[in-house]
C-alpha positions in Angstrom: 0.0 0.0 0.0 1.3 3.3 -0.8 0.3 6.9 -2.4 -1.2 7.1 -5.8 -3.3 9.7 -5.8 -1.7 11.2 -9.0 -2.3 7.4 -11.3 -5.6 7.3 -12.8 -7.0 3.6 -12.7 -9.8 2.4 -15.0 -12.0 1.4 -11.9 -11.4 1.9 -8.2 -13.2 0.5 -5.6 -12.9 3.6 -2.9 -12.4 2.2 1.2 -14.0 -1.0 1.7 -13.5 -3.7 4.0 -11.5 -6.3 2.4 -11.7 -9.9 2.8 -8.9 -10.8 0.5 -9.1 -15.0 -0.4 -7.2 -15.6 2.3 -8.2 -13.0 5.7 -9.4 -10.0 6.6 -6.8 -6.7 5.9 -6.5 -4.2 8.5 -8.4 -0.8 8.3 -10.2 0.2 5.0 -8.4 -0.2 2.0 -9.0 1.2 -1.8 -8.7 -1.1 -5.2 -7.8 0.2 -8.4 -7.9 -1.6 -11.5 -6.7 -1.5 -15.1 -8.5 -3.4 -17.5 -8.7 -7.4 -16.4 -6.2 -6.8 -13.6 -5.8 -5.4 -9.9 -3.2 -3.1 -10.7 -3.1 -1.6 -6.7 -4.0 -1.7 -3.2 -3.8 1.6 -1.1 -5.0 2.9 2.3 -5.3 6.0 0.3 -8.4 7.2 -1.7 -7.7 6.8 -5.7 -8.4 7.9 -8.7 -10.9 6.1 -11.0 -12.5 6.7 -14.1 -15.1 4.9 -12.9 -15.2 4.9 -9.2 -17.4 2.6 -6.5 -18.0 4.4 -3.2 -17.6 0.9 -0.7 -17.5 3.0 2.2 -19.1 0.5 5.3 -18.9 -2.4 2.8 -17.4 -5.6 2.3 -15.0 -6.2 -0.4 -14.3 -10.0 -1.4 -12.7 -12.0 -4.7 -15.3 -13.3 -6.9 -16.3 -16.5 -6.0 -15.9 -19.6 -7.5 -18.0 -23.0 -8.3 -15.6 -26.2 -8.8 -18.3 -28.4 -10.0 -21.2 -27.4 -12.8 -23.1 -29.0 -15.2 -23.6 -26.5 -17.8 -26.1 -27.5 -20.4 -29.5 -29.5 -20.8 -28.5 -33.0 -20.8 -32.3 -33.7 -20.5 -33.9 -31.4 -23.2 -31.1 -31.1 -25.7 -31.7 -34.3 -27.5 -30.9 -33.0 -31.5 -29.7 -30.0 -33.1 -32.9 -28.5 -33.1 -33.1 -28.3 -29.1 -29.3 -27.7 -28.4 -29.4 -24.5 -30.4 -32.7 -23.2 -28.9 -31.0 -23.7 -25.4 -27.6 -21.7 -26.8 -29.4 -19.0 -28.0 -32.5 -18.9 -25.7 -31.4 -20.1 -22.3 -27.8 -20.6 -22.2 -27.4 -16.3 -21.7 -29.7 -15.9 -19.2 -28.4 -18.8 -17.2 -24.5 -17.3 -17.4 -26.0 -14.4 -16.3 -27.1 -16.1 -13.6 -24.1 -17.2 -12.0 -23.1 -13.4 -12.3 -25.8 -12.0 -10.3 -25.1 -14.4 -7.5 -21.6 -13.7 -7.4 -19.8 -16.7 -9.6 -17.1 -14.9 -11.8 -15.6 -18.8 -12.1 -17.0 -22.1 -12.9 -15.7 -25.1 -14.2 -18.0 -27.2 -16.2 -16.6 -31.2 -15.5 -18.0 -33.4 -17.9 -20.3 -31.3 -21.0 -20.4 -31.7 -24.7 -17.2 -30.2 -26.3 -18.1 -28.8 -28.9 -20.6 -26.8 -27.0 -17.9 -26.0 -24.6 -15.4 -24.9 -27.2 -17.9 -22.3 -28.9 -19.2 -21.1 -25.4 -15.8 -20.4 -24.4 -15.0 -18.7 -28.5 -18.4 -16.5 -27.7 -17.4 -15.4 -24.2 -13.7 -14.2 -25.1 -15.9 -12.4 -27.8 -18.0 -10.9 -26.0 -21.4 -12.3 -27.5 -22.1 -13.7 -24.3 -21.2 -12.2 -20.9 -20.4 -14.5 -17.6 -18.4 -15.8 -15.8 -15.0 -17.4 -16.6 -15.6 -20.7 -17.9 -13.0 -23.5 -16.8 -13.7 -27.0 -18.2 -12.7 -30.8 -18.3 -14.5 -31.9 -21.2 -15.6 -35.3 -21.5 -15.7 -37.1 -19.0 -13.7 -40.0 -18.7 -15.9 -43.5 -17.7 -16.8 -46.6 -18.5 -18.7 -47.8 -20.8 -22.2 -48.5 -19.5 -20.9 -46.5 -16.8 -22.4 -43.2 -15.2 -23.5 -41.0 -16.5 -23.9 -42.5 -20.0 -25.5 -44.7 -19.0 -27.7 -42.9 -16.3 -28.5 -39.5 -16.7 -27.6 -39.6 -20.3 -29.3 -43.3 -20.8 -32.7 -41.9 -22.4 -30.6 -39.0 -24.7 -28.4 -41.3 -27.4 -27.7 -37.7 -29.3 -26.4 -35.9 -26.2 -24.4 -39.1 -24.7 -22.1 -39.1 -28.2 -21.4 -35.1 -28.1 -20.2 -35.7 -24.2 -18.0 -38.9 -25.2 -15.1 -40.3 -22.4 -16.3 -43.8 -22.4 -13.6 -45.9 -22.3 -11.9 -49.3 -21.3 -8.1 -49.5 -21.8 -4.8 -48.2 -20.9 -5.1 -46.9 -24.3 -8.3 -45.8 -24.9 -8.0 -43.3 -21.6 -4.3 -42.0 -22.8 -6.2 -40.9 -25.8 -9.1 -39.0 -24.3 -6.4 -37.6 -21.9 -4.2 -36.4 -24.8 -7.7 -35.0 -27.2 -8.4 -33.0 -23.8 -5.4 -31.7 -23.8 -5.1 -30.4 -27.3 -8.1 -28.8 -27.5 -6.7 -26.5 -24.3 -9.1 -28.2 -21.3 -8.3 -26.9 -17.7 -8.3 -30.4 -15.9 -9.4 -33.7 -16.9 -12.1 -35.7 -14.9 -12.9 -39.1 -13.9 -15.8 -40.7 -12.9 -15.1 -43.9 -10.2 -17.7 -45.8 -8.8 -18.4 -49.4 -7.6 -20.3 -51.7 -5.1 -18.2 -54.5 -5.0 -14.5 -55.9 -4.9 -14.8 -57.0 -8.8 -14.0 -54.6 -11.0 -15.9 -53.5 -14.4 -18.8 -56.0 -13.4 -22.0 -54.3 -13.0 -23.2 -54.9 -9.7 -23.6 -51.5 -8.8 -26.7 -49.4 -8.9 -26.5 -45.8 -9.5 -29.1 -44.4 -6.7 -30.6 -47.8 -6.5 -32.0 -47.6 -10.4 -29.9 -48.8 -13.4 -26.9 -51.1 -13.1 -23.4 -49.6 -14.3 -20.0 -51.2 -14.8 -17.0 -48.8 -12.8 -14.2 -48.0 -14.5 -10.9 -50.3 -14.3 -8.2 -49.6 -11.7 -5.2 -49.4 -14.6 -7.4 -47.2 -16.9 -8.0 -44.7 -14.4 -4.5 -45.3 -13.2 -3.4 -44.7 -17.0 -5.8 -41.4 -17.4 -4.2 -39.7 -14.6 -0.5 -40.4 -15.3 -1.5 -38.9 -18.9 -2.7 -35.4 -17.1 -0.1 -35.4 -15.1 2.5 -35.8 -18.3 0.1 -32.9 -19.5 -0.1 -30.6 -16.3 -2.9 -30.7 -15.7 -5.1 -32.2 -12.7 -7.3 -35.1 -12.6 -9.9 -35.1 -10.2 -12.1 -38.4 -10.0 -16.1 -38.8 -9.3 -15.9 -40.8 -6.5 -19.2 -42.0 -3.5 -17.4 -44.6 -1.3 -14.5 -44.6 0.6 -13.0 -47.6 -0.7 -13.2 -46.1 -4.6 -11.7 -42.6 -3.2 -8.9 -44.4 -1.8 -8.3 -45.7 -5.1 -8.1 -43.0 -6.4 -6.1 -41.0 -4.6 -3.6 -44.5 -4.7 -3.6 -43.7 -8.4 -2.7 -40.0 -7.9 -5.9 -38.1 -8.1 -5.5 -34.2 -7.1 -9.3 -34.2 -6.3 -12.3 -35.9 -5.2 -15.7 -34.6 -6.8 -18.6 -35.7 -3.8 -15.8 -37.5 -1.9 -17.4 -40.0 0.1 -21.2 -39.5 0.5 -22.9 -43.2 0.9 -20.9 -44.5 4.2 -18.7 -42.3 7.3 -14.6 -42.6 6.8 -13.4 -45.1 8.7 -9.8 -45.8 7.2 -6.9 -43.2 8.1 -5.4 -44.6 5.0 -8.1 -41.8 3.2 -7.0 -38.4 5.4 -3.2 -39.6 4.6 -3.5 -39.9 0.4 -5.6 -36.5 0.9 -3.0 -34.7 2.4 -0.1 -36.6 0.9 -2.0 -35.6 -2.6 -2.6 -32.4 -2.0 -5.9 -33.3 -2.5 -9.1 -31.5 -2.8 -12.6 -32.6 -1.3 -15.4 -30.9 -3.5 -18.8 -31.8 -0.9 -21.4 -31.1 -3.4 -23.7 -31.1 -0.4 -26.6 -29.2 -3.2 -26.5 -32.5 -5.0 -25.8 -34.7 -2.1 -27.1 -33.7 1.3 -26.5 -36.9 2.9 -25.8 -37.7 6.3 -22.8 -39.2 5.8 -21.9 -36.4 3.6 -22.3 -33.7 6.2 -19.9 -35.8 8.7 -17.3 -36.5 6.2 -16.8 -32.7 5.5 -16.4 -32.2 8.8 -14.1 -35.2 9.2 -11.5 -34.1 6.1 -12.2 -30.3 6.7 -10.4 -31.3 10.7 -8.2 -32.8 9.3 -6.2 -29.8 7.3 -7.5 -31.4 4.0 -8.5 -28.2 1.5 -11.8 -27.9 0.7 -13.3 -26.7 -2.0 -16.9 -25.5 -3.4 -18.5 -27.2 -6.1 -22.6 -27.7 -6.0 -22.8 -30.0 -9.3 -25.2 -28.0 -10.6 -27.3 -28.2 -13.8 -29.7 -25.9 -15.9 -33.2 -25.7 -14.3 -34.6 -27.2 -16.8 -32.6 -30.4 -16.8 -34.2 -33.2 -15.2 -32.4 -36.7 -13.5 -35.0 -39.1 -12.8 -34.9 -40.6 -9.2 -34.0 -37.2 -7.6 -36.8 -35.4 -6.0 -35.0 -31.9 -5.5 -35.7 -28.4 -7.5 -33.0 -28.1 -9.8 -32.7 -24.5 -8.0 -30.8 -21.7 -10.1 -27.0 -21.0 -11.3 -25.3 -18.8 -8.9 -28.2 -19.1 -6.4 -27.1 -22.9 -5.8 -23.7 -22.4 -5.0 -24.5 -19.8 -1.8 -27.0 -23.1 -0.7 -23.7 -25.0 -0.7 -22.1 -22.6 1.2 -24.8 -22.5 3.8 -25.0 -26.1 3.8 -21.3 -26.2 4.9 -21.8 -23.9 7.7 -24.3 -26.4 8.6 -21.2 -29.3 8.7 -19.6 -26.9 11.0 -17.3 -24.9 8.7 -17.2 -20.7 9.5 -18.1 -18.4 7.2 -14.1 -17.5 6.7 -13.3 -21.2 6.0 -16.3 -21.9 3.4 -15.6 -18.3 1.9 -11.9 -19.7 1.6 -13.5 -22.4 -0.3 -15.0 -20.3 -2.9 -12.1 -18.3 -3.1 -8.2 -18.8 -2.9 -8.8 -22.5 -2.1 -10.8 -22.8 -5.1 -8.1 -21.4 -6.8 -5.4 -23.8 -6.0 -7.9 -26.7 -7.0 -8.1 -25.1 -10.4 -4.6 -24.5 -10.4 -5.1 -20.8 -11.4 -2.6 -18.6 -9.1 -4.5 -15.6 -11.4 -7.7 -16.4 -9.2 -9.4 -16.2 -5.9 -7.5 -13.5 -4.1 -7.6 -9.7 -4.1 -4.3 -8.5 -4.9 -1.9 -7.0 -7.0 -1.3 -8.7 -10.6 -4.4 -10.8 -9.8 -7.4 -10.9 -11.9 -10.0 -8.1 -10.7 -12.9 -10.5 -10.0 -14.7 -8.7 -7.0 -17.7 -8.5 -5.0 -19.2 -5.8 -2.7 -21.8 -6.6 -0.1 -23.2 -4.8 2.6 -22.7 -7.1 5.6 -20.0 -8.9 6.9 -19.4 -12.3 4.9 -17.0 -13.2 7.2 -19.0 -13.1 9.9 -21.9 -15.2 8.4 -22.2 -16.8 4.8 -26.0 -15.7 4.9 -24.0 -12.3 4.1 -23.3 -13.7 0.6 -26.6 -13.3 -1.0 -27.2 -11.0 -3.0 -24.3 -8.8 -3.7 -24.3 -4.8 -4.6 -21.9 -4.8 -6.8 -20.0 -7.7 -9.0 -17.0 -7.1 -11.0 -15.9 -9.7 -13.2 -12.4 -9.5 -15.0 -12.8 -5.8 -14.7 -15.9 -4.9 -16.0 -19.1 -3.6 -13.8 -21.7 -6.6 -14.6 -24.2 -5.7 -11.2 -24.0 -2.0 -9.7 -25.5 -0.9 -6.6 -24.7 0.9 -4.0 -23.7 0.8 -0.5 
């Protein structure tokens, strides 16, 4: 911090209250920024060409969702219906996630050429949302989930999402088309009921049987990232298929365990010996078990990370009997939903921030400082204090651009 008083900024944000990613800065403190980026921080007032009066108000990064489910996997079942939801819906939901406060998601597992042309529209500027971060297909067996489950009745949809696969081979492959075509991780999805793998024993949510994927495929898939850079995190329910996981060098769990408590220290120690994330998707999956086992990993100095596995509204999985809620409006549920496992409102905002970050492996992300990217929120009360605080923010900057302005 320092005096600037003379450098003009293209928009400051004039003595807020900073929660920063990481804790709370002393005092009040002004932002400016040039174009994408925080260019300063100052206990001084700045100048702006555009200037926010924060006074008595919260600043905090832009938050971010690990774990979406960006298009209609339920209504867009031909060309016809996939372009209607582009043109029609997809906008108003990205907008969405802006209102709420998401200036990140990452889509893991959605058609890719949908993704690609999203992502070519946004750096256009056709669309306006968040930053999109994305997986592509993702990576299962065949008659596995979710081809076979949430994308059983929808032949069209199944063949644009792809990633079904069942050798060594087959999942370098995936790994290395991923890569080319400039994905942000690669996922997995790693599931099973029994001691026998690829046999379909195993129901997903007691309805259809699927086949898991084998042990030296998903070993194979995330050696492949890895040669790649990039992190694999793996769909996991049970403890015994998250340990496997993590055995075969996952950087991530998506749900973690959800369908019986941790019992095996063997789990904590590949967490933390990973440097592992645990995505809860409590929105998706409030379970018992899945309260407890946040609150077991989350003790235990293993990073969380939010992710809600969220879907369009108008998407539909048979054998759930929850609303399919809104974009943006479903992640702050998650949050609160942590706070009920016995997180604080610093530790889940963490979450959605700087830890969020480090999942994604974006350093560019999650924290308010200088050279970071100038995703920022405003809010009247105290999100540190309580993550009710998070709804509905004044003010939402997003790569430096004004999307929502109020006032404080």
């Amino acid at each position: 911090m320092g005096s600037d008083r003379d450098q003009d900024f293209d928009l400051v944000i004039q003595n807020a209250f900073v929660f920063d990613g990481e804790k709370k800065l002393p005092g009040t403190v002004s932002v400016g920024v040039n174009g994408d980026v925080i260019t300063r921080l100052s206990s001084e007032l700045l100048q702006g060409r555009e200037t926010i009066d924060a006074r008595g108000c919260w600043l905090t990064p832009g938050l971010i969702d690990s774990h979406v489910h960006l298009y209609d996997f339920y209504n867009c079942t031909d060309p016809a219906k996939m372009a209607y939801y582009l043109e029609e819906q997809l906008p108003g939901n990205l907008r969405s996630f802006l209102e709420h406060g998401i200036t990140t998601i990452k889509s893991v597992g959605d058609p890719v050429p949908e993704l690609l042309a999203t992502r070519a529209r946004l750096a256009a500027g056709e669309l306006v949302g968040p930053l999109l971060l994305m997986t592509g297909s993702g990576i299962s067996a065949p008659k596995g989930h979710p081809g076979k489950t949430v994308y059983g009745r929808n032949p069209w949809y199944r063949e644009r999402v792809g990633g079904e696969v069942d050798t060594v081979e087959g999942a370098r492959a995936t790994v290395l088309e991923m890569a080319g075509l400039g994905m942000d991780a690669i996922k997995l999805l790693f599931q099973g009921g029994c001691a026998c793998h690829g046999e379909p024993d195993y129901k997903f949510h007691g309805q259809v049987p699927i086949v898991r994927l084998k042990l030296d495929v998903l070993a194979a898939a995330i050696d492949e990232a890895h040669r790649h850079g990039l992190k694999a995190t793996v769909h996991t329910h049970e403890q015994e298929r998250a340990i496997e996981a993590l055995e075969a060098g996952a950087d991530g769990l998506e749900h973690g365990v959800i369908s019986d408590l941790i019992s095996d220290d063997r789990l904590i120690e590949l967490l933390l010996a990973n440097d592992a994330s645990w995505v809860p998707t409590l929105w998706v999956y409030p379970t018992p078990e899945a309260y407890k086992n946040l609150a077991t990993v989350h003790a235990a100095g293993v990073r969380i990370a939010l992710g809600t596995d969220s879907f369009p509204p108008t998407a539909i999985i048979e054998g759930f009997s929850f609303d399919s809620g809104t974009f943006g409006a479903n992640s702050i549920v998650e949050g609160e939903r942590m706070a009920e496992a016995g997180l604080s409102a610093v530790e889940i905002l963490k979450s959605a921030t700087s830890g969020a970050a480090i999942h994604l492996g974006r350093d560019d992300l999650g924290v308010i400082d200088q050279g970071k990217r100038a995703d920022l929120l405003l809010f009247e009360a105290d999100p540190t204090e309580s993550v009710k605080n998070l709804h509905d923010p004044l003010v939402v900057v997003a790569a430096g651009r004004v999307e929502v302005n109020g006032t404080c």
